[in-house]
C-alpha positions in Angstrom: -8.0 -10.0 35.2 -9.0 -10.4 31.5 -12.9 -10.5 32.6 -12.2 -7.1 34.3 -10.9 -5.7 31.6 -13.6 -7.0 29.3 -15.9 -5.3 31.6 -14.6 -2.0 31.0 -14.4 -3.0 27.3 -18.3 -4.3 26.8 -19.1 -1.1 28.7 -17.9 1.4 26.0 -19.0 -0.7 23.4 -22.3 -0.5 25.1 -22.5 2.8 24.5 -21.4 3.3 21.0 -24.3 0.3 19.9 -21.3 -2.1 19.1 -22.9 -5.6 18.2 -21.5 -9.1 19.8 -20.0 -10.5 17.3 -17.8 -7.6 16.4 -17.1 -7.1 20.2 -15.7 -10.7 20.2 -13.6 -10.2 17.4 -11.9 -6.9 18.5 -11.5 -8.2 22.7 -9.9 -11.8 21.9 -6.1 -12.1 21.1 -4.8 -13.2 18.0 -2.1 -15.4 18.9 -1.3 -17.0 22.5 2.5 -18.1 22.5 3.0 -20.4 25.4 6.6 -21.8 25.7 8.6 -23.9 28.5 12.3 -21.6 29.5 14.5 -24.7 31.0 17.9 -23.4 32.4 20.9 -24.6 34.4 21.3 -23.0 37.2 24.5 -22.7 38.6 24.5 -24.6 41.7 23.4 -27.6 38.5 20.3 -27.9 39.6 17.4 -27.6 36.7 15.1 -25.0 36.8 11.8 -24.8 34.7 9.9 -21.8 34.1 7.0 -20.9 31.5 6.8 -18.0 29.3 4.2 -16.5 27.3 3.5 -14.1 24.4 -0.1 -13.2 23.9 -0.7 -11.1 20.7 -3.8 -9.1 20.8 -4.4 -7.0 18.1 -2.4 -5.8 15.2 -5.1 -4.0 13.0 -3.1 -0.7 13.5 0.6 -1.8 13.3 2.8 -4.3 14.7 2.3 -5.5 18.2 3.9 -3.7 21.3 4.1 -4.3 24.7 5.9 -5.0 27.4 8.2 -8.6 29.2 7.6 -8.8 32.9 9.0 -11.6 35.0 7.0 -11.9 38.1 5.9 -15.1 39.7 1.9 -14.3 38.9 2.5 -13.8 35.3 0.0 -16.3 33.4 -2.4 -16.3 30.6 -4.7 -14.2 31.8 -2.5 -12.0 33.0 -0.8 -11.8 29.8 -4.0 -11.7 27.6 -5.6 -8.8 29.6 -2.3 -6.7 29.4 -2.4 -6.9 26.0 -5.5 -6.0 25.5 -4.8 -3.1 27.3 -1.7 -2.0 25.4 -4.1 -2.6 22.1 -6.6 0.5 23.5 -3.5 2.2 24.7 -1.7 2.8 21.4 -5.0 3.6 19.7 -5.5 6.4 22.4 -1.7 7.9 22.0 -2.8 7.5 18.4 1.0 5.7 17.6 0.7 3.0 15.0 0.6 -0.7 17.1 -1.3 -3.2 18.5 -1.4 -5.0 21.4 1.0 -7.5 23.2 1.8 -8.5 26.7 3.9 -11.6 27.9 6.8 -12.7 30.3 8.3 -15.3 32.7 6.8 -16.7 35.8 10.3 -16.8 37.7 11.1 -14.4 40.3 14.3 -12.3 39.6 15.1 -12.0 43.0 15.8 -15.6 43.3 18.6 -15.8 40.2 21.5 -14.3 39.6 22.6 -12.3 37.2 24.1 -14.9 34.8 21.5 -17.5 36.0 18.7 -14.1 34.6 20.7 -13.7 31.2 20.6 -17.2 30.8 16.7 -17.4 31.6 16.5 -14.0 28.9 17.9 -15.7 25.8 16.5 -18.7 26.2 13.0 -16.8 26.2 14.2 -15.1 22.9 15.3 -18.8 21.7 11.7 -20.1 22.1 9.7 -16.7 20.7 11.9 -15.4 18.1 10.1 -16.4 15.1 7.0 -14.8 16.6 8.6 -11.3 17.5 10.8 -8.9 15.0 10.8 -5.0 14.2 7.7 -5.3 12.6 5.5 -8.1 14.4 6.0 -7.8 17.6 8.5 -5.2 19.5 8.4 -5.8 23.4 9.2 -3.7 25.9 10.5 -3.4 29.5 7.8 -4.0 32.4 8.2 -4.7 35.8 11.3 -6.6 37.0 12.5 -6.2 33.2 14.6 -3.5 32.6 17.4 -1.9 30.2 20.2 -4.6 30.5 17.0 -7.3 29.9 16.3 -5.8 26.8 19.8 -5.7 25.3 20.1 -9.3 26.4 17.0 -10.1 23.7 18.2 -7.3 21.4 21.8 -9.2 21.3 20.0 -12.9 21.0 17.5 -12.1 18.2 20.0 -10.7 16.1 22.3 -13.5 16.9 19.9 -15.8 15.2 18.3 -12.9 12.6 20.6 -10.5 12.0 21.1 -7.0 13.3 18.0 -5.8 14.5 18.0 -2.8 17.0 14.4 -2.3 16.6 13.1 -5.5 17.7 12.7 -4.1 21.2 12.4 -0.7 23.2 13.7 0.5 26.3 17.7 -0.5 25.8 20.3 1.5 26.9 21.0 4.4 25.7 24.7 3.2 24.3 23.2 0.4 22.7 21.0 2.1 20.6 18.3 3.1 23.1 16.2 6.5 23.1 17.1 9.2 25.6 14.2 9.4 27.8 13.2 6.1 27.7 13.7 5.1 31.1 11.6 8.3 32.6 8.9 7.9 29.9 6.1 7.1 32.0 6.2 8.9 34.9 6.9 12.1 32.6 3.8 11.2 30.5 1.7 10.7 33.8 2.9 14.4 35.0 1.3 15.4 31.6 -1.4 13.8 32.3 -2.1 15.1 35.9 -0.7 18.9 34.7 -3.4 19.1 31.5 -6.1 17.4 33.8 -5.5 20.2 36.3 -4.8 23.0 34.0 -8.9 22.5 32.7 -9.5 22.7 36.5 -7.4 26.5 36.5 -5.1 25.1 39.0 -1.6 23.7 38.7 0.5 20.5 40.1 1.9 23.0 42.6 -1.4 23.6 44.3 -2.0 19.8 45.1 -0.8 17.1 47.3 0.0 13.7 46.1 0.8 10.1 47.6 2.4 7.4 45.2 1.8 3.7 45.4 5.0 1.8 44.3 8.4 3.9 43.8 9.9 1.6 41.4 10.9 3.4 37.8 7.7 4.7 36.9 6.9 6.2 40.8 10.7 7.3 41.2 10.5 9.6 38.3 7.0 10.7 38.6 8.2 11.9 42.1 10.9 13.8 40.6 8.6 15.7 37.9 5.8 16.4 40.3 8.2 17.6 43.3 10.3 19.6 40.4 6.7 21.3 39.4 6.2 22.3 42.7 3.6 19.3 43.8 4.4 18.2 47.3 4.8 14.2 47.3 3.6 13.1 51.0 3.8 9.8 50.4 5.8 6.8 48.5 5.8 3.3 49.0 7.6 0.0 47.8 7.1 -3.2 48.4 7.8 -3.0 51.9 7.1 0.2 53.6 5.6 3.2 53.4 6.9 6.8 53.9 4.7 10.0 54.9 5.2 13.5 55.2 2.1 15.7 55.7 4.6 18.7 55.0 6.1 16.9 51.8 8.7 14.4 51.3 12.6 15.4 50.3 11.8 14.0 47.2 15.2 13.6 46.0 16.6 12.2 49.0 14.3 10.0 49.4 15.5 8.9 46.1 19.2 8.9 46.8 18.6 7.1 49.9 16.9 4.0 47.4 19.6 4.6 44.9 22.2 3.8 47.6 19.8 1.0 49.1 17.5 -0.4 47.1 14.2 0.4 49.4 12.4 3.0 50.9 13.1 1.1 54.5 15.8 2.7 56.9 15.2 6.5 55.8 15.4 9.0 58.1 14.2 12.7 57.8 12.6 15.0 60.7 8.8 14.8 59.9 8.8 11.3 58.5 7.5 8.6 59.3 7.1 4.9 58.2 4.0 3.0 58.1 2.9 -0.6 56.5 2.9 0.1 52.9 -0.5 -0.6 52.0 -2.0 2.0 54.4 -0.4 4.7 51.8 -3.6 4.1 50.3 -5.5 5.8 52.6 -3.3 8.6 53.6 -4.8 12.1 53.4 -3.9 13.8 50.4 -5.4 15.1 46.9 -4.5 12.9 44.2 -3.7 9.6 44.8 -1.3 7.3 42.3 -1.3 3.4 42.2 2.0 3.1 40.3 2.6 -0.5 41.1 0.7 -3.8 40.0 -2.8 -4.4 39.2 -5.8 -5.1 41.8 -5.0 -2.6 44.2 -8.8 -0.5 44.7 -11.4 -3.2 45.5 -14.9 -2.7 46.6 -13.7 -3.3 50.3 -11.7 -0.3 50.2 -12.6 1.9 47.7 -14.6 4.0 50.6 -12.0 4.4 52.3 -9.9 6.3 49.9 -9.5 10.3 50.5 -7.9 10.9 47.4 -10.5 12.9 44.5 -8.4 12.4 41.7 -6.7 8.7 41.3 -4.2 9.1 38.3 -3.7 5.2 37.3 0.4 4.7 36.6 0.0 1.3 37.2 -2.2 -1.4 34.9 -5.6 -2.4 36.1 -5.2 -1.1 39.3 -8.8 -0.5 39.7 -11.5 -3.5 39.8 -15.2 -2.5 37.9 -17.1 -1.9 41.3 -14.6 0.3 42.9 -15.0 2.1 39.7 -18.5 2.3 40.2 -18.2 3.7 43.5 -15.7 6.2 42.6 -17.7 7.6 39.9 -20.9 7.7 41.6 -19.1 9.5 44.6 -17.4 12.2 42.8 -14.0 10.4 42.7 -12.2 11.5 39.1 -9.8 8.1 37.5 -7.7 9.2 35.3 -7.1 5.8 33.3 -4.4 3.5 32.9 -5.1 3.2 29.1 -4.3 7.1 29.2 -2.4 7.9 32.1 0.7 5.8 31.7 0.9 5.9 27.5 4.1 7.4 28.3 6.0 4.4 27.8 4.3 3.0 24.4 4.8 6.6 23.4 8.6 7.0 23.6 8.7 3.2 23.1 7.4 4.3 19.8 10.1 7.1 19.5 12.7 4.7 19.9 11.9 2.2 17.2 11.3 5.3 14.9 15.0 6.6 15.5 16.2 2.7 15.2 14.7 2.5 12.1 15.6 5.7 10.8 19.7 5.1 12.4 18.8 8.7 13.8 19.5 9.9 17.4 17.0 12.5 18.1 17.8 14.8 21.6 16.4 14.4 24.9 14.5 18.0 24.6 13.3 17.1 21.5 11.7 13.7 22.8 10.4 15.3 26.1 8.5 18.3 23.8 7.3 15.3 21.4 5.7 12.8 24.3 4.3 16.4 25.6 2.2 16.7 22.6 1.3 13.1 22.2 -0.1 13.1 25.7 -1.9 16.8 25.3 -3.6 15.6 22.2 -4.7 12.4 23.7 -5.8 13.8 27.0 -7.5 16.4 25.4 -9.6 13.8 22.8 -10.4 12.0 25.9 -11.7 14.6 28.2 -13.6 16.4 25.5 -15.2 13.4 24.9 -16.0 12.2 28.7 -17.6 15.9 28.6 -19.5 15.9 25.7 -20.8 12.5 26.0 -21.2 12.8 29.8 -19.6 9.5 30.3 -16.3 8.5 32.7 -13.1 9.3 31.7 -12.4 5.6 31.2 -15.4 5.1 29.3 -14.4 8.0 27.3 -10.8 6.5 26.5 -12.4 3.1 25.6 -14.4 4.8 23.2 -12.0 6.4 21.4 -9.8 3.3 21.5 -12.0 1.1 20.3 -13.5 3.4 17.4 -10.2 3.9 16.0 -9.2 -0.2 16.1 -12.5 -1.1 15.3 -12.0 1.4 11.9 -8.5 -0.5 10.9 -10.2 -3.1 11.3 -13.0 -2.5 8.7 -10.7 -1.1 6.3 -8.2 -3.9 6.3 -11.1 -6.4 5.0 -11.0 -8.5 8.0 
């Protein structure tokens, strides 16, 4: 995963004449924290997981990204996510670097006191590496609000009260309203400017989402609120399709009540095996889940001529290629989901600060982060005549490569 997104990376700096040696410095991390989490699990067996931290970057601010605990996290994994986060801030233009990291356990498999356990024991191992201004993590998949004030609580245990040494808590413990939709609001901002400089609005398209965990439930929401007719969803073990448009929010009560997408009923819909959403007839197509999902064995097969990436790396270099040289439009991760890092960057502003802003206010804020970025990005793609994820590189990698410069490194 790291050499894919070092392929997109050499690309840009391709184009803007960037020489090796400065390309190594800016796409290698800084730090790579590697740690052993040992708990006692409460049937008293032992249970051994390993947990990483990989700093990428922090030539524009602290580092920033999310925790995810997920059975394939590893140091690759890790050390191409952070890189990604580094070109993501620098794109929404807030002031952090890059860091990615997590456990390779799988939630589903502890309990709750057996995943608190795992949490601070994490937080034991990396707290000298982390704080409110080195390193603030995040929620990421299987990670969540409750996670977060789990490490909130432990860190300041051992250093004191420190709200801001993570984002994405809950609201009552000193989280940012908003928060939890961040992402799938800033990806409707992204599809509705896209679209706008196309004189057509969300309303006028169709739209199947791959994944409907928190970033593809709320995207749902906003894009069926707009007017966008959602004819497909999936999770991790079915698919749901509705050439006439989901119930959007019924399909999300029905997962609220169960957990899946499995077992709902609705005249119209239907179920099929999740990963043939992919390939479902409609006009913009969102990969909202993990990484790897458009290969060059399928890329020809999708119908979709606009794929707006919610997820990270979902998209491999040659089914890039062959989107691009076949009229498909990406939208890119580094740009389409900066949500998150966005009102993740809200949050630790109003912890710092002790300052609640309102919900409004932080929904009209991530509006205008996203418009300016999108708008730097796709002026750029046009004037330079290059992909939009070339574009987003480009701009990511002038301003980091700038800090960098200025600092004296």
């Amino acid at each position: 995963m790291f050499d894919q997104t070092t392929y997109f990376f050499r690309r840009a700096a391709k184009v803007m004449g960037i020489g090796e040696r400065v390309q190594r410095l800016l796409e290698n991390p800084q730090r790579v924290v590697k740690v052993e989490v040992a708990i006692e699990r409460e049937n008293g067996d032992l249970a051994t997981y390993t947990g990483f931290r990989v700093q990428h970057n922090n030539a524009r601010g602290p580092f920033k990204g999310g925790l995810r605990f997920h059975p394939t996290v590893d140091e690759d994994h890790s050390t191409a996510l952070a890189a990604l986060m580094t070109w993501k801030a620098a794109i929404a233009d807030v002031p952090y670097g890059g860091a990615k990291g997590g456990i390779n356990c799988d939630p589903r498999e502890l309990s709750q006191g057996e995943l608190e356990k795992v949490t601070r024991r994490f937080v034991q191992e990396v707290h000298e590496v982390i704080g409110p201004q080195r390193d603030i993590p995040a929620p990421d998949v299987n990670t969540n609000a409750q996670i977060m004030a789990w490490i909130m609580n432990e860190y300041s245990r051992i250093n004191g009260f420190a709200p801001a040494v993570v984002t994405g808590k809950p609201v009552e413990l000193h989280g940012s309203p908003g928060r939890d939709e961040a992402t799938g609001l800033g990806v409707t901002f992204c599809i509705e400017n896209w679209l706008a400089r196309q004189n057509e609005e969300i309303k006028d398209k169709t739209y199947a989402i791959q994944g409907f965990g928190n970033v593809g439930n709320f995207l749902a929401h906003h894009l069926d609120q707009r007017g966008g007719k959602v004819v497909a969803v999936s999770d991790v073990g079915t698919a749901l399709v509705n050439p006439k448009g989901l119930d959007v929010e019924a399909v999300r009560r029905h997962v609220d009540e169960t957990g899946v997408l499995e077992g709902y009923k609705a005249a119209g819909t239907s179920e099929i095996p999740r990963d043939d959403l992919l390939y479902v007839d409609c006009d913009v197509m969102v990969p909202a889940a993990l990484g790897g999902v458009f290969t060059k064995d399928n890329a020809k097969d999708i119908k979709a001529k606009l794929i707006v990436e919610a997820a990270n790396a979902p998209t491999t270099p040659e089914a890039d290629e062959y989107f691009e040289n076949n009229g498909v439009v990406v939208l890119p991760d580094v740009l389409a989901n900066a949500g998150g890092i966005i009102v993740s960057y809200f949050e630790w502003v109003q912890n710092i600060q002790q300052f609640r802003w309102e919900l409004e206010d932080i929904r009209s804020k991530l509006n205008r982060f996203m418009g300016k970025a999108c708008d730097t990005v796709y002026d750029l793609s046009d004037r330079k005549d290059i992909s939009k994820r070339t574009a987003a590189y480009v701009v990511a990698i002038g301003r980091v490569g700038k800090a960098t410069v200025l600092s004296g490194i």
